[in-house]
C-alpha positions in Angstrom: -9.8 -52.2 -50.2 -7.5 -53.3 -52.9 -6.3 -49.8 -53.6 -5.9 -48.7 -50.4 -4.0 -51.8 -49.7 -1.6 -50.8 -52.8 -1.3 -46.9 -51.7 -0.6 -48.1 -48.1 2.4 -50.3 -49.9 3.9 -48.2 -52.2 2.7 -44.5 -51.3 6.2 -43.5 -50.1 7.7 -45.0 -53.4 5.8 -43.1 -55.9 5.8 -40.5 -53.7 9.3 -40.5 -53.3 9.6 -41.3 -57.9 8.0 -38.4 -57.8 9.8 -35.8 -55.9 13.0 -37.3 -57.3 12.2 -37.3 -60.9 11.5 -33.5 -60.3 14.8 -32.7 -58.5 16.9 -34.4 -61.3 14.6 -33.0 -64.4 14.5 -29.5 -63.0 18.2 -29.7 -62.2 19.2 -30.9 -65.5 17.3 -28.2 -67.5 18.3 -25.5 -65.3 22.1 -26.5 -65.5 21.4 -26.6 -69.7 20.1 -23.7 -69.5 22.8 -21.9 -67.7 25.7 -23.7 -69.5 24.1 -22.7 -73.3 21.9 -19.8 -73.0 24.2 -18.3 -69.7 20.5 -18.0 -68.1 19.0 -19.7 -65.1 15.8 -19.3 -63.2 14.9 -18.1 -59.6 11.7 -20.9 -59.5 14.4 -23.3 -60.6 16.6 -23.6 -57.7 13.3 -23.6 -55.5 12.2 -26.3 -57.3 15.1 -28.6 -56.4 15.5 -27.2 -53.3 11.8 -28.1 -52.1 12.3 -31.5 -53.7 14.8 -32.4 -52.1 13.2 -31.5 -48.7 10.4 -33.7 -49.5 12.7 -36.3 -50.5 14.0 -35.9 -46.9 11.0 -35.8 -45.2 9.5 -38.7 -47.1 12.4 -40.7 -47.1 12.6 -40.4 -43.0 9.3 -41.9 -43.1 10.1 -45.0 -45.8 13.2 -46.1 -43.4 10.7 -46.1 -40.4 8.2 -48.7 -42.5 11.3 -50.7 -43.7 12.9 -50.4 -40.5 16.1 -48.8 -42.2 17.1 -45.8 -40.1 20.5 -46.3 -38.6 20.8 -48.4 -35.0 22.4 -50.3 -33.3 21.5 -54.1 -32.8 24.3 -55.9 -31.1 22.8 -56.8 -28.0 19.8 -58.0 -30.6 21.3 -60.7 -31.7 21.4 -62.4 -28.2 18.1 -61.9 -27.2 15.0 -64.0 -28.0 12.2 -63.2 -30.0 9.6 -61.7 -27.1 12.4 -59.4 -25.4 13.2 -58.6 -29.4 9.4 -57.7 -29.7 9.3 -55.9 -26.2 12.7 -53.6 -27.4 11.5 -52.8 -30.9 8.1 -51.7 -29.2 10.0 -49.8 -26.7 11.7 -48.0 -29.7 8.7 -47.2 -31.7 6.7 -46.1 -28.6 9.6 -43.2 -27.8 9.7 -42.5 -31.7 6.2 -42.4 -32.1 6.0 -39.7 -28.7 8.4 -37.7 -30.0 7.3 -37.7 -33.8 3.8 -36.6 -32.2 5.1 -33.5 -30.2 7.5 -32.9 -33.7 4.2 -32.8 -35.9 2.4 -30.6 -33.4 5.1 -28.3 -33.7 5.9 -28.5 -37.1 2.4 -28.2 -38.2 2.7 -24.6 -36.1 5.4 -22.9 -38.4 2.7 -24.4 -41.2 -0.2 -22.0 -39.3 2.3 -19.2 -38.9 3.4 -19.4 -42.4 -0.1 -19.2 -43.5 -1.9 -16.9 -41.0 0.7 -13.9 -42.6 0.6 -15.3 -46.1 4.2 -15.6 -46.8 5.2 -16.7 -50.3 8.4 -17.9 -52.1 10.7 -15.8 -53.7 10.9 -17.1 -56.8 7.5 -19.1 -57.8 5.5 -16.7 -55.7 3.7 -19.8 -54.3 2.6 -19.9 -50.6 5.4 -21.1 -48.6 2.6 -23.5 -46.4 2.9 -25.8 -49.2 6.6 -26.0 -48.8 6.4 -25.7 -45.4 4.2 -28.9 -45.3 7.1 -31.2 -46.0 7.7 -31.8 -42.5 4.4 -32.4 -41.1 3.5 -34.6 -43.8 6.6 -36.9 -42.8 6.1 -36.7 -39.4 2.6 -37.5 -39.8 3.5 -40.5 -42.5 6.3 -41.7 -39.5 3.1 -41.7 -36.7 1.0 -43.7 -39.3 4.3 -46.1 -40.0 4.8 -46.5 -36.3 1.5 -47.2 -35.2 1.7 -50.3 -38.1 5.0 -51.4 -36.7 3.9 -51.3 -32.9 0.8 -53.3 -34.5 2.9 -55.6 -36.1 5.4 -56.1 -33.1 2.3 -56.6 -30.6 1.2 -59.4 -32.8 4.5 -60.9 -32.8 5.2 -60.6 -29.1 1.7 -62.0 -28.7 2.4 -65.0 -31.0 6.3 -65.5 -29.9 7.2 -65.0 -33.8 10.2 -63.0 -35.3 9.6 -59.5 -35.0 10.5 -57.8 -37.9 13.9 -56.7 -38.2 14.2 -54.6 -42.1 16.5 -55.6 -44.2 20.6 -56.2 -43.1 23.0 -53.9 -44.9 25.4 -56.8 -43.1 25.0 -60.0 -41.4 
């Protein structure tokens, strides 16, 4: 239980470490390479460019555990913690539809992709793996929201503080 307890924390992190630390190595040895040895790479640039869309992807699904993505929360502040709650599980209730049908969806390119057996031009890799970058966050966002509309329920129950993320101001 412990280790599922610490993947369920920081999953998104490492994940996250780990897509990043590839994008910046990949990028740096590609731009030495093309600045000394005036040679660069096709896999390269496919590298980064895959990285990054995990990053993305990833990322989306991060802000919706920490509660980061972009809102706005003026009428919040005059509202008391159970019509807080009952907002906040309003939100993730349309977020979590919509990331649903988006996964459905996404997750269809992903069967198209692999029923013809496309590949990448460069690493020659099948392009479902690539491809999977945006199921896999919408899929992380659906497991993230049903924990949030968990955690909101059980603070509308109890008439605590819902949980608001972190303030970039106050």
């Amino acid at each position: 239980m412990h280790i599922l307890r610490t993947i369920d924390k920081n999953a998104e992190r490492w994940l996250l470490l780990t897509f990043y630390v590839m994008l910046v190595i990949t990028m740096a040895v590609e731009v030495i390479r093309r600045e000394l040895f005036a040679y660069s790479s096709i896999w390269g640039e496919e590298i980064v460019r895959y990285s990054f869309i995990y990053l993305a992807w990833i990322g989306a699904a991060a802000a919706v555990k920490e509660r980061a993505h972009i809102r706005i929360d003026v009428l919040m502040h005059y509202l008391g913690p159970r019509p807080k709650a009952l907002l906040y599980i309003f939100g993730d209730l349309v977020m979590f539809v919509v990331a649903i049908v988006a996964l459905y969806w996404s997750f269809e390119t992903v069967l198209v992709s692999a029923k013809f057996g496309s590949v990448s031009h460069g690493l020659r890799i099948s392009m479902v793996w690539f491809l999977m970058a945006v199921p896999a966050g919408f899929a992380l966002m659906v497991w993230r929201l049903l924990q949030s509309f968990l955690r909101d329920w059980r603070s509308l129950r109890d008439g605590t503080p819902v949980f608001e993320g972190d303030k970039l101001f106050d």
